[in-house]
ROFILO-126789 format. One line per 5 residues: their letters; for each residue z, y, x of N, C-alpha, C. Coordinates in steps of 0.02 Angstrom, whole numbers, plus 50000, padded with zeros to 5 digits. Example, Ala and Ser with C-alpha at 12.3 -4.5 7.8 and 13.67 -1.06 7.14 Angstrom:
2
as = 50390/49716/50660/50390/49775/50615/50390/49835/50660; 50354/49888/50642/50357/49947/50684/50394/50002/50645 $
# end
This chain:
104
xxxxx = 56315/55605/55471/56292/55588/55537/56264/55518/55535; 56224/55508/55580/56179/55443/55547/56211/55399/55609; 56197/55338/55594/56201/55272/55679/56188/55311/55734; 56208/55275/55806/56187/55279/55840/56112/55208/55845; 56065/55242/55895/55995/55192/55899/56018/55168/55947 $
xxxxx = 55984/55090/55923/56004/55025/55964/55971/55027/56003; 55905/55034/55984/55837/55059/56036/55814/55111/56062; 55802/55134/56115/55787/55190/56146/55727/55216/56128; 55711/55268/56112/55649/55321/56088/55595/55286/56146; 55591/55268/56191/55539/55255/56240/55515/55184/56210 $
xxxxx = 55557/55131/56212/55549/55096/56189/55529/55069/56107; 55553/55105/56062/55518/55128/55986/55441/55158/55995; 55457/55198/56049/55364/55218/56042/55318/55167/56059; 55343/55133/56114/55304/55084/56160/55279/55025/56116; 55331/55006/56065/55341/54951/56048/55284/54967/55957 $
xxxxx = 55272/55023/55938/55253/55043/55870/55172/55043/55895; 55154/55077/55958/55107/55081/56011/55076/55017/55987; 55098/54975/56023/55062/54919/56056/55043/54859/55974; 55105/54883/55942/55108/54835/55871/55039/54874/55827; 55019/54929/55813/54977/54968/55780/54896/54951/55823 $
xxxxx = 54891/54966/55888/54835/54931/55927/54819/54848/55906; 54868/54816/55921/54854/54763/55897/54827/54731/55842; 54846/54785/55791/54837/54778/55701/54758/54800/55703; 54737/54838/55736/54671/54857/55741/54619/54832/55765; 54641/54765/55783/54595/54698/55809/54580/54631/55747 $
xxxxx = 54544/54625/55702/54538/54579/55676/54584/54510/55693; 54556/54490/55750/54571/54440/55785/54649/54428/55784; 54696/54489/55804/54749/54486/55839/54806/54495/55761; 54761/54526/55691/54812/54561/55649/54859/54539/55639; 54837/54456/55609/54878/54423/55581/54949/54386/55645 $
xxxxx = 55021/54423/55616/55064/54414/55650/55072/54461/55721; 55051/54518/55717/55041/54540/55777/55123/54586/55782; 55149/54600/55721/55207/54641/55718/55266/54597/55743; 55261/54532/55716/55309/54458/55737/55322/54451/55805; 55244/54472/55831/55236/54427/55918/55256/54495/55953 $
xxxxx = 55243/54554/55938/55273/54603/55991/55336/54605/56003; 55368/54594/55919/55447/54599/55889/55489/54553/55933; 55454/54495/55941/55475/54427/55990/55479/54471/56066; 55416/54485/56083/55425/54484/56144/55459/54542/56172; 55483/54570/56129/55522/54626/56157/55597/54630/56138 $
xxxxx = 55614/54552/56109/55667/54552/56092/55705/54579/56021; 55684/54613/55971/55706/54645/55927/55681/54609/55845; 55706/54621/55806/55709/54590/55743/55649/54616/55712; 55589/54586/55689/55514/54588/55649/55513/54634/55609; 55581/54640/55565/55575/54699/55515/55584/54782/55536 $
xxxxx = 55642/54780/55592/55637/54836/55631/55578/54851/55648; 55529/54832/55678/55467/54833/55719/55425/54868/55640; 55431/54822/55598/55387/54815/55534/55387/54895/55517; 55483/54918/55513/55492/54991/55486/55448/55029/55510; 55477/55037/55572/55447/55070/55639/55361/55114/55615 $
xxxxx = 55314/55035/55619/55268/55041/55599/55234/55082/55541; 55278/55053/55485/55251/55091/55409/55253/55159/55424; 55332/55218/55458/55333/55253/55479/55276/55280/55504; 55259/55249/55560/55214/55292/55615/55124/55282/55557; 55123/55266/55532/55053/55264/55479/55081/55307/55441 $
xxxxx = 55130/55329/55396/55153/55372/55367/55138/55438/55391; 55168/55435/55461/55155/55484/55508/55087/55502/55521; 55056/55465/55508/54985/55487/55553/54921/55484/55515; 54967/55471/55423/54918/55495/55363/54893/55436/55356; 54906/55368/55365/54846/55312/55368/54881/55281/55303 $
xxxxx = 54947/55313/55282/54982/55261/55251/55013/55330/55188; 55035/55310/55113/55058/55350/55075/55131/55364/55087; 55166/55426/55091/55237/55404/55100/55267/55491/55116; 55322/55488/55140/55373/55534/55148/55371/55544/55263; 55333/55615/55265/55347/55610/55336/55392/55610/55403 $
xxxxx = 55414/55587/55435/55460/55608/55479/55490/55677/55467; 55432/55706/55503/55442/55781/55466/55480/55793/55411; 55429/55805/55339/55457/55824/55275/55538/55785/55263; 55552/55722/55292/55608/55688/55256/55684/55762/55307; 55624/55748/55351/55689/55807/55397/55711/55879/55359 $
xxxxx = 55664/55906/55341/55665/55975/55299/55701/55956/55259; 55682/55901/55222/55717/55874/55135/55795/55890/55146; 55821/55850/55195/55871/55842/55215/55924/55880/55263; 55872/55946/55283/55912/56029/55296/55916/56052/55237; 55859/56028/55190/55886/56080/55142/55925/56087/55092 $
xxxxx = 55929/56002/55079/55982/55992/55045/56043/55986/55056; 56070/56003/55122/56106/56026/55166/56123/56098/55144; 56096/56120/55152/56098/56212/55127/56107/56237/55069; 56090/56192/55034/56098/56193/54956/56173/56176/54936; 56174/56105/54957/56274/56089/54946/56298/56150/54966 $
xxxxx = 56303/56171/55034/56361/56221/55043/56335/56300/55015; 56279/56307/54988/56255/56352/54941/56296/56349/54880; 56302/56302/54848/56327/56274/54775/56415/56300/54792; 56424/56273/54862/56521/56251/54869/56518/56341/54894; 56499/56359/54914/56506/56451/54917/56519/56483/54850 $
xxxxx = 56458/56452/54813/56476/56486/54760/56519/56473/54710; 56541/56435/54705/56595/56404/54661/56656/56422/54706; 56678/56432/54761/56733/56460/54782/56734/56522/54762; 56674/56571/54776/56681/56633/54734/56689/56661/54670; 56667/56607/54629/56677/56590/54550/56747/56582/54534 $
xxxxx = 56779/56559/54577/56858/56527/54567/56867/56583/54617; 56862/56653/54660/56901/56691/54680/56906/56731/54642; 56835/56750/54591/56837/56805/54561/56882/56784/54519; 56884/56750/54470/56938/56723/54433/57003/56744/54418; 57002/56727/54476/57076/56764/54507/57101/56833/54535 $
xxxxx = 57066/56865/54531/57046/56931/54573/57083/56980/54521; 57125/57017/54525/57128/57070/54449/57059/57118/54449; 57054/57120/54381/57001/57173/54348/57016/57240/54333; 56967/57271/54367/56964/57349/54359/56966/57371/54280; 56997/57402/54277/56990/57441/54194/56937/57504/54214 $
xxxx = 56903/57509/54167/56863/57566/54164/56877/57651/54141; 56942/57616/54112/56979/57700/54097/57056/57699/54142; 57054/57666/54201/57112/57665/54245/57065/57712/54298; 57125/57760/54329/57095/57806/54377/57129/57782/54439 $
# end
């Protein structure tokens, strides 16, 4: 189970929004992730994550998607208790008595 978010989904969007517009202004690039980060109260590198993310997201950037990391992470989900199924059955059969083939 992961953290609870410090920041509210409205506010993560708002805030990735306005930091990515900004980056798209010559004028404004430099430090633009710092000054939103400021004015909205929250720590530069959070903001920074945020960002790489949403370019990730939206193909501008190389990386692992929102998306895909989610699948990754059902499936490797499904897989552990795939593995722990079968190894309990490995260790039932085990134990199980065996049929003889000339027992009626």
């Amino acid at each position: 189970m992961s953290a609870p978010r410090k920041f509210p989904d409205e506010l993560r969007e708002r805030a990735t929004r306005l930091a990515l517009e900004l980056r798209q202004d010559p004028g404004t690039k430099a430090g633009a992730i710092k000054r939103v980060a400021e004015q909205l109260g929250m720590h530069p590198e959070t903001l920074r994550n945020w960002v790489r993310q949403a370019e990730v997201d939206g193909g501008v950037r190389a990386g692992t998607t929102t998306g895909d990391a989610r699948r990754i992470a059902e499936l490797e989900r499904e897989n552990r208790e795939l593995r722990r199924a079968n190894e309990i059955l490995r260790t039932a059969s085990a134990f199980s008595p065996r049929r003889s083939s000339t027992a009626s």
